[in-house]
N, C-alpha and C positions, 0 to 999 in steps of 0.2 A: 112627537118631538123630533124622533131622528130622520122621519123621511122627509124638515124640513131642511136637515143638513145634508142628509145626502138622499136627496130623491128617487134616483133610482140607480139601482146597482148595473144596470146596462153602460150607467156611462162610462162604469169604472175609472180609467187613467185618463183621459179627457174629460172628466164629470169631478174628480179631484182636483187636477187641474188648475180649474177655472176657478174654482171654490177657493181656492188658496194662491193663484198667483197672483190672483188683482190685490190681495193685501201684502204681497212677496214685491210684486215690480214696481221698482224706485220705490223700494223701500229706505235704501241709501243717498235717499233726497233730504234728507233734513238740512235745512240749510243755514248758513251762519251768520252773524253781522247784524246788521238793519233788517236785511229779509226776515230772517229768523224772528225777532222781534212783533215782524206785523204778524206774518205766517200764524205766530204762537195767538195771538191775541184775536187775528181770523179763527182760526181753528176751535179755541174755546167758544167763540159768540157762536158758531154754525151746529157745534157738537150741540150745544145747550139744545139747541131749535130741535135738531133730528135726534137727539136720545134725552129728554126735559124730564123722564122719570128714573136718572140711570141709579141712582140710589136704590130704589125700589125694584128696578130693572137685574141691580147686581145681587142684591138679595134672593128673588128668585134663580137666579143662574146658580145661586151657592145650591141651592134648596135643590135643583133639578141634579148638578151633580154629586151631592150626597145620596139621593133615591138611587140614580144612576149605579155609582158606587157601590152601594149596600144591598139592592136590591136588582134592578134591570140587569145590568149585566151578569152577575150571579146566572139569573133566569135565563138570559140569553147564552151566555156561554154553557149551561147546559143542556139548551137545546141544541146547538151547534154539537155537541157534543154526544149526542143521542141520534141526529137525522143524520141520516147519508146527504152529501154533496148532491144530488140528483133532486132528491125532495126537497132542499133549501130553495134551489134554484124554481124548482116547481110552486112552490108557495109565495115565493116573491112574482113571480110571474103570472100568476094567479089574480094577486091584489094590483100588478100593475093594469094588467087587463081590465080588471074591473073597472079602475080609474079612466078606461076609454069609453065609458058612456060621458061624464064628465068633459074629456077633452071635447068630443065630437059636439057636447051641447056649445061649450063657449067657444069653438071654431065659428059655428051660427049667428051666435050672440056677437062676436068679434068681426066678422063680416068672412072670415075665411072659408068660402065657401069649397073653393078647392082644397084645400086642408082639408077640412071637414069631413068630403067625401074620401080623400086618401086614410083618413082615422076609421072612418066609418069599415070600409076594406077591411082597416087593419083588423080591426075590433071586430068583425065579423069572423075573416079569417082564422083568428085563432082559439076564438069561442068555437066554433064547429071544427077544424080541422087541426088544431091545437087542442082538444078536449076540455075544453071548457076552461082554456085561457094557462092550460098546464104548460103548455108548449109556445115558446114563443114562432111559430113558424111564421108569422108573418114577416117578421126581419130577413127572414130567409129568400123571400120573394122581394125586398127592395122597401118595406113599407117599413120607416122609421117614423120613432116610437116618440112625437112631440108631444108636448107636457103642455098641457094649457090649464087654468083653473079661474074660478069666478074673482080671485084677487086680481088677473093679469083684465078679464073682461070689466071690473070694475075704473081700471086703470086707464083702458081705451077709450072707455065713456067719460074719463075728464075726471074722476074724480083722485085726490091728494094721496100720496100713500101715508101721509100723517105718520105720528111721532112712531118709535120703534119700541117694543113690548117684549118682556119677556114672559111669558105663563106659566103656571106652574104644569105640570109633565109635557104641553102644549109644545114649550120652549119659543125660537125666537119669532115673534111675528112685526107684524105694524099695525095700525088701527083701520087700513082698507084691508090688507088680508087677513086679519081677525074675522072680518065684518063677512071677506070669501068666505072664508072657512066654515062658516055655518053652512051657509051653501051650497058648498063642497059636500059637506056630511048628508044632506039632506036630500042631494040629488045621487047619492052613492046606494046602490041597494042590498051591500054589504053592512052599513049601519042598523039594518031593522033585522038582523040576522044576529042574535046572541052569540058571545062567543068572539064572533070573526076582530072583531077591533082590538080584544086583549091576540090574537095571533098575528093579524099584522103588525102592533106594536112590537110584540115579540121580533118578527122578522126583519122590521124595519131597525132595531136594534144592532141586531145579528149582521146585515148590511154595511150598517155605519161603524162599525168598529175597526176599521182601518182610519178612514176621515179622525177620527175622534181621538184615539191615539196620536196620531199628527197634531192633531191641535193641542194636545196637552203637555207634549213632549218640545214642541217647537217655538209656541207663542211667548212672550214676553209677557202679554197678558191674554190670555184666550178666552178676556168676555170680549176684549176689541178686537180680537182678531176673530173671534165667531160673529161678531155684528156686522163688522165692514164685509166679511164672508159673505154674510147672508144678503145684507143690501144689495152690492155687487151683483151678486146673482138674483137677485129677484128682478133687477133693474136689464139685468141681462136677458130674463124671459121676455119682462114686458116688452123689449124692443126689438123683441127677436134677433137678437145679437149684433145690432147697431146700436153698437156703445160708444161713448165719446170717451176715446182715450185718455184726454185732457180728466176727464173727470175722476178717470180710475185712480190717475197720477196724485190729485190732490188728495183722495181720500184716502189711500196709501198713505200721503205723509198727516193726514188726521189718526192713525192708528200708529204709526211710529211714532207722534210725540207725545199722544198718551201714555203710552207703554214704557217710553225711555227714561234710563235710570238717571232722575237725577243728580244726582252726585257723579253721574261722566258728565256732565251738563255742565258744571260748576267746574269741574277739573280741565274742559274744553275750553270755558273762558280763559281761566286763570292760566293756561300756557297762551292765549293769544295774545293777553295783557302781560306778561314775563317776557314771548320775542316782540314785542310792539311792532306787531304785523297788523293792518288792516282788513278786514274781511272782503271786504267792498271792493277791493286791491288783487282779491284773487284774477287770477285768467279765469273766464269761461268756459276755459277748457279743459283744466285742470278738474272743476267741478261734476264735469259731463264724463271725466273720465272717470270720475270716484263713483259715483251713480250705476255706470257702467260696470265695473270691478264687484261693488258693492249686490249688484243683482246678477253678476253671474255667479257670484261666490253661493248666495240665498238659492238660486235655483240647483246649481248643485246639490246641493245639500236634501234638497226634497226630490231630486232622480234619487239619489243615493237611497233616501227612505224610502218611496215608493218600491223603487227595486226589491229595499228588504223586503217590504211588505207581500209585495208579488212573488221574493222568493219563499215566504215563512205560509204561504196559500198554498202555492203548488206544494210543498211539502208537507202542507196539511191534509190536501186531496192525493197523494203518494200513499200516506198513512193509512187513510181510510180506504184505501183500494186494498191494500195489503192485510186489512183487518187489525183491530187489535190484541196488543199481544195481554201476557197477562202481569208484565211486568206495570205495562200502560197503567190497566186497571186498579193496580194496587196504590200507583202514583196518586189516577184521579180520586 
């Protein structure tokens, strides 16, 4: 579920990012008057089409973060809590490796043949000279760490990424990367090895708990702002990062007008009807400035947490270098 949010800890502050400013920029686009009006009624007819099961979709989201809550993190944060920094890093790097037999097949399948062979390097490289995928040393040599999977190779071959899913511990998918994901599992040779899938969940846990945090502390609503999250970024892969701006723009303002409280909605009219101003009447400019304003104020605010984030890490890795003390112990 979580290496769907946050794939790989490699990318750390550009892999966060991405994941959250396409639902952050122009975010302060809502717009007012007659636009507003269509926008709104756009917005519902298209959400229906790409989330048709969101009832059923938000039910599981509760379900994953109660288990989450009561259960995975517990687990996770006591393994954090028990491994040294070194070993974290070694086991996430471990399972990312694995995952480059995967990459290398659907570089083939996707026609990337020069990919392919650069993965292939990689994935060689740090199996034998990495010990057995513990060491990312290939990075070290220039060979970056691309993500492909049978959902993006399903995608190049024409087929829909059809309605958006949530599953129970799975979390957020679509009905073509459902459909990868067996795939995925089946061409992994970590799945026919006991064991290995309850520790990389565990890890992939342990990873995303920064991400995850952000989303629950930030979002208005964090099932839409982990959906548009995830689209975003899935749409991101598939096009290897020829995204169409325009698009990010609008489905940005599909997660802001779900999310927004109606009742500023209402209090928003009712001042525009008390100065009998016009909407329509605005400058263009004035609007492009508020959008402006409105998204550097939003991105602020997620440097500011990231920052913490980045500082409350190093000071977790300060700790464990220093050992624990005994007062630690008595706390945990």
């Amino acid at each position: 579920m979580f290496s769907r949010i946050c794939p790989d800890k490699g990318l750390s502050l550009s892999g966060r990012m991405f994941l959250v400013a396409g639902t952050l920029t122009i975010a302060g686009c809502a717009s007012t008057g007659n636009h507003a009006e269509t926008s709104t009624e756009n917005t519902a007819a298209t959400t229906s089409q790409a989330d048709p099961f969101e009832g059923f979709n938000r039910s599981m989201y509760g379900f994953n973060r109660g288990l989450d809550k009561y259960f995975l993190k517990p687990v996770s944060d006591g393994y954090k809590w028990v491994t040294p920094d070194f070993m974290e890093t070694g086991v996430s790097n471990f399972f990312n490796n694995l995952k480059g037999i995967n990459v290398v097949l659907n570089d083939l399948l996707q026609g990337k043949f020069q990919q392919g062979a650069a993965d292939a390097g990689r994935f060689f490289t740090n199996t034998t000279i990495g010990v057995g995928g513990l060491i990312d040393v290939a990075s070290e040599f220039g060979l970056e760490n691309n993500i492909e999977d049978f959902g993006q190779t399903l995608a190049v071959w024409g087929v829909d990424e059809g309605a958006y899913l949530v599953l129970p511990i799975i979390g957020p998918t679509t009905l073509r990367d459902g459909g990868g994901l067996i795939l995925d599992k089946a061409a992994n040779p970590g799945t026919y090895v006991p064991g290995t899938g309850v520790l990389e969940g565990i890890s992939d846990r342990a990873n995303a708990e920064s991400a995850l945090n952000f989303i629950n502390e930030a979002a208005l609503d964090p099932y839409v702002f982990t959906r548009e999250s995830f689209m975003q970024y899935r749409r991101h892969l598939v096009n290897d990062g020829n995204t169409d701006s325009g698009q990010y723009e609008w489905e940005a303002d599909v997660a802001m007008e779900e999310s927004v409280d109606p009742m500023a909605d209402k209090a928003a009219a009712g001042d525009g009807i008390g100065n009998g101003s016009s909407p329509e009447l605005q400058p263009a400019a004035d609007a492009k400035a508020g959008r402006s304003e409105a998204f550097d104020d939003m991105l602020k605010s997620y440097e500011q947490a990231s920052l913490k984030m980045d500082r409350l890490t190093q000071k977790k890795s300060i700790e464990n270098r220093a050992g624990p003390t005994r007062s630690d112990h008595s706390i945990r």
